[in-house]
Every structure is written in C-alpha cells, then in structure tokens.
C-alpha positions as CSV (number, residue, x, y, z in Angstrom):
1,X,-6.6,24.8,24.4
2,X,-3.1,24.4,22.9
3,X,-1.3,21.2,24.3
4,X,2.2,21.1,25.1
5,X,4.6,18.7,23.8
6,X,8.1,17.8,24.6
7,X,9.9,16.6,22.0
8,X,13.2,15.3,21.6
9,X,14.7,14.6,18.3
10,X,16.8,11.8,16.9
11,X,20.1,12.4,16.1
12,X,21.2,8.7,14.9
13,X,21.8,9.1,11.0
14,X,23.2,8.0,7.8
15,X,24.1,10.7,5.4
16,X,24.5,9.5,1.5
17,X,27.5,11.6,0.0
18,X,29.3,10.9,-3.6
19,X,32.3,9.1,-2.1
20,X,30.5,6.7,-0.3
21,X,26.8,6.6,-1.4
22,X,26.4,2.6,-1.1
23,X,28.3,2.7,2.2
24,X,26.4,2.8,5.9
25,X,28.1,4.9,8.3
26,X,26.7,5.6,11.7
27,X,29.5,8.5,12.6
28,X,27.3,11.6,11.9
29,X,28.2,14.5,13.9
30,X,26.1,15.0,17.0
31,X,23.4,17.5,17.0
32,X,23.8,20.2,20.0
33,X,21.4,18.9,22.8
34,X,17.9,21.2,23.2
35,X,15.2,22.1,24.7
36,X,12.1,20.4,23.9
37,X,9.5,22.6,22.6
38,X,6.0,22.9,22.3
39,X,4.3,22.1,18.9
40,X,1.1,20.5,17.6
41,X,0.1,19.3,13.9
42,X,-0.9,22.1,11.6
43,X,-3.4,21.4,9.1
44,X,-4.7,23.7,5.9
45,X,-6.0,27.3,6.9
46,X,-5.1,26.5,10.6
47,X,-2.5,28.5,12.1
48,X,-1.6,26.6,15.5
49,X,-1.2,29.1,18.6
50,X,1.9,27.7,20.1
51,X,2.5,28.4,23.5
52,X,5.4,29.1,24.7
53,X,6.0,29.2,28.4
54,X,9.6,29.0,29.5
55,X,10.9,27.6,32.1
56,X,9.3,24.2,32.3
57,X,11.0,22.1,29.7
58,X,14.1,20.5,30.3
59,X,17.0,19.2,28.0
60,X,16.7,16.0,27.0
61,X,18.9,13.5,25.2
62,X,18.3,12.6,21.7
63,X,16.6,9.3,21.0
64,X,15.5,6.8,18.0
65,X,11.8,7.1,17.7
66,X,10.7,4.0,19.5
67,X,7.2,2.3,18.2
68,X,4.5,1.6,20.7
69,X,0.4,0.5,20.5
70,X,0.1,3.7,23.0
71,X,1.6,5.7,20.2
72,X,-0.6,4.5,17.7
73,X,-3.6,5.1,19.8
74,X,-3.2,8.9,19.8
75,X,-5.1,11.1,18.0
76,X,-3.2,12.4,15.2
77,X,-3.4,16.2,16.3
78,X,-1.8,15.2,19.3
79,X,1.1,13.3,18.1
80,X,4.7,15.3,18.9
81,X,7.0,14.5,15.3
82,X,9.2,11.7,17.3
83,X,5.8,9.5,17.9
84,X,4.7,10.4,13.9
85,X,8.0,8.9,12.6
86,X,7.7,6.1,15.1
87,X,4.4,4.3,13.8
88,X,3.8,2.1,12.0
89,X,6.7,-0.7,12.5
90,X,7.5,-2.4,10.1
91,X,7.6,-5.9,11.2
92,X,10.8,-7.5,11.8
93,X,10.4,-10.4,8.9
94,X,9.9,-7.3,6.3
95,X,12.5,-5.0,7.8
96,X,15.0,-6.0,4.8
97,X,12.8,-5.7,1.9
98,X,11.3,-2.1,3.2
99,X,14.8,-1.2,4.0
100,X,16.2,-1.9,0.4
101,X,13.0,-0.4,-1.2
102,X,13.8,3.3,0.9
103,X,17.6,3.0,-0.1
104,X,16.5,3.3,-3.9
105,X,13.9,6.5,-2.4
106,X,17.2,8.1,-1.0
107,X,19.5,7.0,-3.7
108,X,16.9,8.7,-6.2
109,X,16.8,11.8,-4.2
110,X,20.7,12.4,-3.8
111,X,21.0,12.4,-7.5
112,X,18.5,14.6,-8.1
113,X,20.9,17.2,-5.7
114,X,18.7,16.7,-2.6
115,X,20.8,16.0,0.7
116,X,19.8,12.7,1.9
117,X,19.6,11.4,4.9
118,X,18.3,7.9,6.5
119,X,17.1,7.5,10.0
120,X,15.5,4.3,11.7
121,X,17.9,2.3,10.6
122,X,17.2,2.9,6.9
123,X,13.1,3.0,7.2
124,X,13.0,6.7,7.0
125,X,14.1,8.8,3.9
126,X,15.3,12.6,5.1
127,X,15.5,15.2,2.7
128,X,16.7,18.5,3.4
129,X,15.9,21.9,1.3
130,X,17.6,25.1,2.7
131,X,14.3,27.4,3.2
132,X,16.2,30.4,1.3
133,X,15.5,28.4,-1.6
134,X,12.0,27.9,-1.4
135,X,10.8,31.2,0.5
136,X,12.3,35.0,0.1
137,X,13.5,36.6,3.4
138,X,11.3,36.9,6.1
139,X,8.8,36.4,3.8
140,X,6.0,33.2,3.6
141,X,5.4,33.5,0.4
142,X,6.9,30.5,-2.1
143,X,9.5,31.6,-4.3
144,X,9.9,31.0,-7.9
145,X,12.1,28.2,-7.8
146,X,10.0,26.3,-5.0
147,X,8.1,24.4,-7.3
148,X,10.4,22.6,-8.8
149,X,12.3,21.3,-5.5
150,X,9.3,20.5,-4.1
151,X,7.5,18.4,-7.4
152,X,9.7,15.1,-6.9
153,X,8.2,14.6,-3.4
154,X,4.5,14.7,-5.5
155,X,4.7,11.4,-6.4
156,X,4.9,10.0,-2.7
157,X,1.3,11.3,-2.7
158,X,0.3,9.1,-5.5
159,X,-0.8,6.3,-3.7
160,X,-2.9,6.8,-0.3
161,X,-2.0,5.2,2.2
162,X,2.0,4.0,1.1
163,X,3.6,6.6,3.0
164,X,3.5,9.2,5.2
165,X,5.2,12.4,4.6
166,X,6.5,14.8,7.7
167,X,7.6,18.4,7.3
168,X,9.8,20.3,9.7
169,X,10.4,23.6,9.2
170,X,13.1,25.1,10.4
171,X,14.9,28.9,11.3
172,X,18.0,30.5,12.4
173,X,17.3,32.8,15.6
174,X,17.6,36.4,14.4
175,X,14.2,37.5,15.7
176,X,12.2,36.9,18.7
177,X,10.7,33.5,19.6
178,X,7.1,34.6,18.5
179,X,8.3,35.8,15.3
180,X,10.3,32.7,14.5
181,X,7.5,30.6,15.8
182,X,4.7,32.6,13.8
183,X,7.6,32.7,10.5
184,X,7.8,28.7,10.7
185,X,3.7,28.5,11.1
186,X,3.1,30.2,8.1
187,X,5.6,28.3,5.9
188,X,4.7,25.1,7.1
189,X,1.0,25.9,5.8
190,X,2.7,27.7,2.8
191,X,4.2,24.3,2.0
192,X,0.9,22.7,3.1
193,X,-1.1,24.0,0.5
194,X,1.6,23.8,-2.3
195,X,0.8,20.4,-1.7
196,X,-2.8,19.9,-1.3
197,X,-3.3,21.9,-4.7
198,X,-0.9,19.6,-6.6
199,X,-0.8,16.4,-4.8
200,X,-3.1,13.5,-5.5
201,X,-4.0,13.2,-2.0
202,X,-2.8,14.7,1.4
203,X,-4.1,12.7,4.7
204,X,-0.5,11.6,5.6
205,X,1.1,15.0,4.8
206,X,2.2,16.3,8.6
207,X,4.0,19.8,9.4
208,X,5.8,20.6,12.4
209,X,7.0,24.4,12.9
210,X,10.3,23.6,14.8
211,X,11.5,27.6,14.6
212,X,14.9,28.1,16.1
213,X,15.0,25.1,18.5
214,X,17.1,22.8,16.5
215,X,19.9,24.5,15.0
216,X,22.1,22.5,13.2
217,X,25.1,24.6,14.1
218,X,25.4,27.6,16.4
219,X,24.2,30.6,14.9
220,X,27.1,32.5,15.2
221,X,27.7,33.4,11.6
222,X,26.0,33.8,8.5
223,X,26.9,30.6,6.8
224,X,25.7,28.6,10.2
225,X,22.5,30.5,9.9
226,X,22.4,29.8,6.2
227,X,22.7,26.0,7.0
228,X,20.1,26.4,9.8
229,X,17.3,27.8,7.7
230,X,15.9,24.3,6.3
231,X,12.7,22.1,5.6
232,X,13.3,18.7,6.6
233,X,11.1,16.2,4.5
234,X,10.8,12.8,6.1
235,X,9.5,9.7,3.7
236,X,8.1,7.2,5.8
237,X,6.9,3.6,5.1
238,X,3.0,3.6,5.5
239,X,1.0,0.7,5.9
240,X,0.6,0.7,2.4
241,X,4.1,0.2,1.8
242,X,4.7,-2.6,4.4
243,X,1.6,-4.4,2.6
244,X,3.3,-4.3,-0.6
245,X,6.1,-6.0,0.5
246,X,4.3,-8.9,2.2
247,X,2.8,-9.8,-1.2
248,X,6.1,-9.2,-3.0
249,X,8.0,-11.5,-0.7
C-alpha cells in the first residue's frame, strides 16, 4: 500500500553567483507556497504508484529541515525528502569544519557552470540541472549530453558512507497530474540507473519525483516553464563525512 506523505520544502537558501561568490546572503526570493504532495523513495526497477487523492492536503509553510532521533528511526522508504536532508546532524562542535569543507563542494560546482545553492546553513550542497538538458521532450530517455553533467557528482559515490545524495525531479504543468507524476517516476529511475552503472556505490543515492508541485515560477510562459523543468541534486554530509572531521580537528 502506497503511503502518503506531506511534505513541505525549504525555502531558506544561499545562492553562489560571480559577483558575490564568497559572500552569504540569506535574501533569496521566496518560493510560491504549495501543496504538499504525496511521494515515497524510488529505488532501481521500481516505479512507485503515487497516489494522488485531492483534497486532503493543505498548504503549508516552508521550513528548514529540522533533525530529530524519530527521524532517524524511520525506515528509509518511508522518509518524505525534508526528513532525508534532515539526518544526520552534524554536531554543533563540527558545524564549522563540515561547513567550510561543503563551501569548497559548491564553490567546485559553480565553476564547473552548475547553479549552486546551499541550504542548512551551508551543510547541504544544491545543484540544479534544467531536465531539457539531460532528457529530450516528454521523453525518459537520457540525452546525449547527460553524461557529462551528471559525471562530476560520480565522485560523491566514491566513498560509502561520506555522503548522501538526494534527487528531485522536477516538471512544468503542461499535462495531467498522472502524466507529470508517471514523467518524473521514470526520470528519476532513468537518473537512478545512470548512476548505479557508473557509480562506485549507490546506498545513499535517494530520488524523489516532485512533478509539477514546486514550480519555481508560475508557469505562465515558456521561459518560466523552461526554468521549472529541473533536477535538483542535494550533497549532503553523511556520517562519513562528520567522522572525518572529528579526526581532522
């Protein structure tokens, strides 16, 4: 039986940009406020039968994942993409150190021409990849040029256990909301198995098919739409990670 999830999404973020890449700023736009949706993990050669029922969720504001032991207790299929980005916490003592280490992540990524965000107050990496790059229209199929946006995230795989990676995938609404939601399904596992053929290892790759529920703009044109179609990849500090830095300190 599918269970449903209500998930609200962050919107507190720090965008790197040329003219002030070494600079925090915590005035990012605000993200329109919507409706939590059902979801649940998707692993290889499972296609997740969302349910959609509407109706019964209701708005709710946007909050910074919060970390708790009942969070960590979950099962992992169970786990809506706010409580995956919550665990683990880093403790306070190392919150510098893992903070400076995922500034040179993010740093590394906006030079390559990835846009960069931070969330967590620096823990969390965001990197975003318009889907028209990776997949043709309507289509679930990689393109071409996928491979080589997505190979710099490889080496996060490297090490098990040092960091979790979190993919949302996400549409613009021209189409119904089974079609979006089965479009987003089939990426996500598209994007599932890219990795799981060329990773090292992939325990703590997650994928969430958001669909059209979180547009970044209103869809009212084709540029917003454009900007809506994306895969969100979030880098988050593992256990392994927050280990390092104890011995390095």
């Amino acid at each position: 039986m599918c269970r449903l999830w209500c998930v609200p999404r962050s919107t507190t973020r720090i965008q790197f940009s040329d003219s002030d890449i070494h600079k925090k700023t915590e005035s990012n736009p605000k993200r329109p406020t919507k409706k939590a949706i059902p979801m649940r993990r998707i692993y290889r050669n499972i296609l997740t039968t969302l349910v959609l029922a509407s109706g019964i969720w209701q708005a709710t504001g946007a909050q910074e994942p919060v970390a708790s032991g009942a969070t960590q207790e979950l099962p992992a299929e169970e786990m809506t993409i706010e409580q995956t980005l919550a665990v683990p916490e880093v403790p306070a003592k190392l919150n510098a150190y893992v903070k400076g280490y995922m500034k040179r992540e993010a740093l590394a990524l906006h030079k390559a021409g990835y846009k960069v965000e931070t969330m967590r107050k620096g823990e969390i990496v965001i990197a975003t990849i318009p889907t028209d790059r990776l997949f043709e229209p309507n289509d679930t199929l990689l393109s071409k040029s996928a491979a080589s946006l997505l190979k710099p995230f490889l080496p996060y795989f490297k090490v098990p256990g040092k960091f979790k990676i979190v993919l949302a995938l996400h549409t613009d609404d021209s189409g119904s909301d089974s079609y979006l939601s089965s479009l987003s399904e089939k990426r996500i596992v598209a994007l599932y198995d890219y990795f799981d053929s060329n990773a090292t290892a992939t325990d703590s790759l997650t994928g969430y098919p958001m669909a059209a529920n979180e547009p970044l703009k209103e869809n009212n044109s084709r540029g917003n739409r454009a900007e809506n179609r994306r895969l969100e990849i979030y880098i988050v500090p593992d256990k392994g990670l927050i280990e390092e830095m104890k011995k390095s300190k």
